[in-house]
N, C-alpha and C positions, 0 to 999 in steps of 0.2 A: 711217562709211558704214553704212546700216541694215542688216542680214541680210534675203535675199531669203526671203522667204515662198513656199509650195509653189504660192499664187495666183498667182504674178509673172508679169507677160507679159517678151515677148520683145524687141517691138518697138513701135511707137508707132500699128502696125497693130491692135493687142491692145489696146486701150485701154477698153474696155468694161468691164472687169476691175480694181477697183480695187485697186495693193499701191503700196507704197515703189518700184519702180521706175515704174510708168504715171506717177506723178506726177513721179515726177526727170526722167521722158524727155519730161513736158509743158511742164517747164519750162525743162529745155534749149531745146525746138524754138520756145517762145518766145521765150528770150532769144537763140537764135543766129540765127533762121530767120525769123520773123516779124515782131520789134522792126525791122528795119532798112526792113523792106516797109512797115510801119503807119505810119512815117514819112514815107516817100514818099508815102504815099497821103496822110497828113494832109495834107502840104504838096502837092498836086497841085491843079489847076486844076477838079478834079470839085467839081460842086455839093453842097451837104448835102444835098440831097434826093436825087440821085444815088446816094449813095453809101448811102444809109439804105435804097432800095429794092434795089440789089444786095444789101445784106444780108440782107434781111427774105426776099428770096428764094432766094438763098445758101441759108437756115436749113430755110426750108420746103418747098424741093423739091429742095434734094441731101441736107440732113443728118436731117432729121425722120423721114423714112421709112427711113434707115438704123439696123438694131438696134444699133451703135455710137455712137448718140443716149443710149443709156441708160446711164448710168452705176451700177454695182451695188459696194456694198463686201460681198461674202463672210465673214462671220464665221462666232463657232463658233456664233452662235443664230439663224443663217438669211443671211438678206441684205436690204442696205437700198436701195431706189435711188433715182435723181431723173433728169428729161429734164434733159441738157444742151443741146437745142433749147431750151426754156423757160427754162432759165436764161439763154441769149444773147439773145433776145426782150424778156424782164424788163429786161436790162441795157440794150438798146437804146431799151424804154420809157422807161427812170426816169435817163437818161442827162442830160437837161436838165433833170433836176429838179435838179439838184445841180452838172451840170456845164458845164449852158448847151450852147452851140452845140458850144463845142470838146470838152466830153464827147461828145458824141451823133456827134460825127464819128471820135472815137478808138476810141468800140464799132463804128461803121461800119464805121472803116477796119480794125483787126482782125480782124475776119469778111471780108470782103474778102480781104484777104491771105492766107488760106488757098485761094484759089483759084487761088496764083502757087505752090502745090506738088505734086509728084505726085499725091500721096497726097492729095486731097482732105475725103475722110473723117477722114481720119486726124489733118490740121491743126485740122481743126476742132474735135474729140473732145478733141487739145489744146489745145487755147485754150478751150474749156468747162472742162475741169477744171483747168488753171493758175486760171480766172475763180474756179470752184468751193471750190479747197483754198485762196488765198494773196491773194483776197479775201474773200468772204461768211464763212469758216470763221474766220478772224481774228477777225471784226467777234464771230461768233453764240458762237464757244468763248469769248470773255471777258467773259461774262455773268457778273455780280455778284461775279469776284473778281480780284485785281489782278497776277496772273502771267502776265501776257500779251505777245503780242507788242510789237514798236512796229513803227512804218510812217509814213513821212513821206517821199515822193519828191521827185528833183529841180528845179533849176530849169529844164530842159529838157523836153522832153516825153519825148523818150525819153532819160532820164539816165546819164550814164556810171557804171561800178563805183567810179571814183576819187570823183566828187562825191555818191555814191549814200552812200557808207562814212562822208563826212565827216556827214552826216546823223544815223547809225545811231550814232555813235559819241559823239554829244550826248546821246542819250538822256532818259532822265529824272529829273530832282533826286529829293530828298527830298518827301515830298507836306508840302504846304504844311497846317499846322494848322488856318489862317484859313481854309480853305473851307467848312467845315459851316457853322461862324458868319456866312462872310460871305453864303453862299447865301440859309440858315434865312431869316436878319434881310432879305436884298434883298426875299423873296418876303414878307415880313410876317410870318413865324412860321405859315405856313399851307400847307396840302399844295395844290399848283396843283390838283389832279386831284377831291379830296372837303372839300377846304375844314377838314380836321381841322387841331388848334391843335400847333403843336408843344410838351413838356410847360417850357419855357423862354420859352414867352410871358411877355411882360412883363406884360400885359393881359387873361390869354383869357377870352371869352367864357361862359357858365353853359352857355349850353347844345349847345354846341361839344363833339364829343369833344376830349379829351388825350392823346396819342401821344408815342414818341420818332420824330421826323422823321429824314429822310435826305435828304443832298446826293447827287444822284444825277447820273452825269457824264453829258452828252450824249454825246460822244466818248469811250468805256469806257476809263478811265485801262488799263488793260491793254493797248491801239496804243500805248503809251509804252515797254512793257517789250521789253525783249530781252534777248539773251546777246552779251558784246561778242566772247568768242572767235570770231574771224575762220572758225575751220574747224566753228561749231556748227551743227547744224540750222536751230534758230533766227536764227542771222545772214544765214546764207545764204539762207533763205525770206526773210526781211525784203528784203533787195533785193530780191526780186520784186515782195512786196506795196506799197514804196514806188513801184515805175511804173507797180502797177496805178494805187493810188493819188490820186497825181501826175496821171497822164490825165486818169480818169472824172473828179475833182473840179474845182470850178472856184478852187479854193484860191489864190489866189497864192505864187510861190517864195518871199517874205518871210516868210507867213503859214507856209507848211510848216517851212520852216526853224526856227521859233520854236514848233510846234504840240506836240511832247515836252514843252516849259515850260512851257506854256499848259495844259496838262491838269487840272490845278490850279486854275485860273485859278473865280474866279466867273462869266465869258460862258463856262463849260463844264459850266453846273452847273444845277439846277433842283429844286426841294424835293417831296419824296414820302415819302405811308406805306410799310409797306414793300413789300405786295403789290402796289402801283403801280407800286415802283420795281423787281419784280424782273419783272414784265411789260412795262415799259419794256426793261430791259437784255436781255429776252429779241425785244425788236422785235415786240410783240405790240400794241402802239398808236403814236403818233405825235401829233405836230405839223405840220398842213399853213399853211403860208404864206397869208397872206390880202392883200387888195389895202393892208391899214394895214399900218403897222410896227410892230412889236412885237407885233401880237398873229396869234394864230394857230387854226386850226379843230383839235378832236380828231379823231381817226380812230382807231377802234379796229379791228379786222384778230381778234383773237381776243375775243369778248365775256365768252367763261367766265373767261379770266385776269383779270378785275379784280371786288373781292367784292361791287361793287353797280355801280350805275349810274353813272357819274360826274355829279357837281354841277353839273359845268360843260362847254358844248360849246366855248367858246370860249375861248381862255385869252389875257389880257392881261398881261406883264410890263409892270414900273415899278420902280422905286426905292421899297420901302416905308422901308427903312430911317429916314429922315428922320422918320416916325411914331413912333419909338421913341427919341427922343433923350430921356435924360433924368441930366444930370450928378449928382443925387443918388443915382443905382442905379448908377454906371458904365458907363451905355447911350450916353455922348455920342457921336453921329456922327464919325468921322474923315475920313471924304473917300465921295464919293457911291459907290456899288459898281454895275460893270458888269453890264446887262441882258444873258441868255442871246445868242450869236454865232448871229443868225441863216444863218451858212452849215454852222454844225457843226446845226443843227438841221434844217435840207434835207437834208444827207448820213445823218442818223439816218434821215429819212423813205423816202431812196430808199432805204435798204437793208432797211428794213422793208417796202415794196413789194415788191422782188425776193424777198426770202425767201417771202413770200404768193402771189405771182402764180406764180413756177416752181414752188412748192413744195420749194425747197431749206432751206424752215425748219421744215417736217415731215421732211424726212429728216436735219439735226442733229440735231433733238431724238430720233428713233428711233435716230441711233448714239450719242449724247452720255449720254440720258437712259436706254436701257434695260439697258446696259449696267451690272448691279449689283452684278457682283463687281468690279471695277477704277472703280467710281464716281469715288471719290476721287480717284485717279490721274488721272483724267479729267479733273475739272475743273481739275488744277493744269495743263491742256496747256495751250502757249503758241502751237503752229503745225503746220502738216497733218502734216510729216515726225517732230515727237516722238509724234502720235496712232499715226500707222504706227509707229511702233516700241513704242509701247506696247502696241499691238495683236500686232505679232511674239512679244514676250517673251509675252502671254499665251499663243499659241499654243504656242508652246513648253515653256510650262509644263505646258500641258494636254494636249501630246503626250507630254511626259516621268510625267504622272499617270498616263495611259494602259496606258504600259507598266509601271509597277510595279505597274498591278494586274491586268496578264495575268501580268506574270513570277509575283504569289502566285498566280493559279489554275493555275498550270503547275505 
């Protein structure tokens, strides 16, 4: 259990206030209090549109204009915050991008459902920062390194703890060797984004840069990781994140259940320089879906993170591999290699949306990134509840610093 910080609220009324308890009390009133309501609502006889416009006005004229809309984390170097009204709006926007109807009905009906509790403000402020810590935070803290959470919900929409656990507890293999190589070689030995050669080209061009390339996952191998111990932070966030999950996506239970394994996988993967790829992993460009298949529009969301222009606005996967067969080098073909999963490539895009649109990806990066004495620590977080404790213990420390240097002037 984390140690209550001097910020701690009380009750779920206090929720403007971010510490280790606002968010434990967000995710109870979730899972005990609201999960049983969003269900009913999903399965109820109200129309999607119905249900999208209660929401939308749910957001804008009870919760927007309350100062419990803002969510602030209080540190030692000021404070950071983001609307949680813009965050539920985002998610209701970008909710059919990824999860089709029955996403856009599961953000609906969530937001709804806080209008079946007293505390109307209150529900809502939680169901924003359950969305905030144990989704988006997930996705944004396992940028470019592989200690991360995992997250793969049930086959239910709103999943039991038993089939939830049976999930969590698959986890994920060893990473498979063959992904750079099988990625590299799908894409042709060429970065999708600037067209530079990887330096393993069989062929490259004169006047091509040469690079060491990168397999870069759509789905940040890091929603693979967890901690299996049943009583850790991490396992226990991970049930939550698995129903966010689960919901908003339009994933199939087949497809989730198999998604820890797949991570690996070459339809998880796509070939990048490296400032590409770490402006990718940071959700700062995307892939938009186009009326072809396989190919896709760029969208870039941050223009300064990429070092030039990109080459290309349009990107077409294929199988290049087939172009590099050659049994005197040991390039022969062994079997055709899967093109990027166009559904892990929609869920990069909506979440790269939301982080833009509410601007909850300028306030990670303001807790993630400015934070320079505990940098490191920071990027090994796996989930919102080890960031709060890591954030305690600094405080602590730095109360403890405090005092031995009044006890010397004393």
């Amino acid at each position: 259990m984390p140690h209550k910080a001097s910020h701690s609220v009380d009750s779920i009324s206090s929720l403007s206030s971010l510490s280790s308890l606002s968010s434990e009390s967000s995710v109870q009133l979730y899972e005990k209090r609201l999960k049983p309501e969003i269900s009913a609502i999903q399965n109820s006889s109200a129309t999607l549109q119905e249900l999208v416009d209660t929401a939308t006005n749910t957001v804008n004229e009870v919760f927007a204009v309350n100062p419990k809309s803002i969510f602030t984390y209080k540190g030692a170097d000021g404070g950071v915050s983001v609307h949680l009204d813009k965050v539920m709006l985002a998610m209701l926007a970008f909710a059919g991008d990824c999860g089709g109807e029955s996403g856009q009905r599961y953000v609906a009906a969530a937001i709804s459902s806080c209008l079946k509790e007293e505390d109307v403000v209150g529900a809502l402020a939680g169901l924003g920062i359950t969305w905030l810590t144990h989704l988006l935070f997930v996705f944004k803290a396992s940028r470019g390194h592989a200690n991360q959470l995992n997250k793969t919900p049930s086959e239910v929409a709103t999943p039991t703890i038993d089939v939830t656990v049976t999930h969590l507890m698959e986890g994920v293999g060893p990473r498979q060797k063959s992904f750079r190589d099988d990625v590299i070689k799908r894409d042709g030995y060429a970065c999708i984004l600037t067209g530079s050669q990887d330096n393993a080209h069989p062929k490259p061009a004169e006047d091509i840069p040469i690079l060491r390339l990168e397999a870069a996952h759509i789905l940040c191998r890091g929603v693979g990781r967890f901690d299996k111990d049943k009583a850790s932070d991490s396992y226990q966030s991970a049930l939550t994140t698995f129903d966010i999950l689960r919901n908003f996506t339009r994933l199939p239970a087949r497809t989730l259940e198999e998604l820890s394994a797949e991570l690996d996988h070459p339809s998880n993967g796509v070939t990048l320089e490296l400032n590409c790829h770490v402006a990718f992993d940071n959700f700062y460009w995307c892939l938009k879906k186009t009326e072809i298949e396989d190919v896709y529009d760029l969208e870039v969301l941050r223009p300064q993170s990429l070092p030039k222009k990109p080459e290309f606005s349009r990107i077409t996967f294929e199988d290049r591999s087939k172009n590099f067969s050659d049994p005197t080098r040991n390039l022969r073909r062994k079997h055709p290699i899967d093109l990027p999963n166009a559904r892990y490539i929609e869920i990069h895009a909506a979440i790269a949306g939301i982080l833009h649109m509410s601007g909850a990806g300028k306030f990670f990066d303001e807790l993630l990134d400015n934070d320079k004495e505990d940098r490191d620590k920071v990027s090994g977080v796996r989930c919102w509840p080890e960031l709060e404790k890591l954030m305690e213990e600094r405080s602590l420390r730095d109360s403890l610093t405090e005092s031995f240097q009044l006890a010397r002037v004393h």
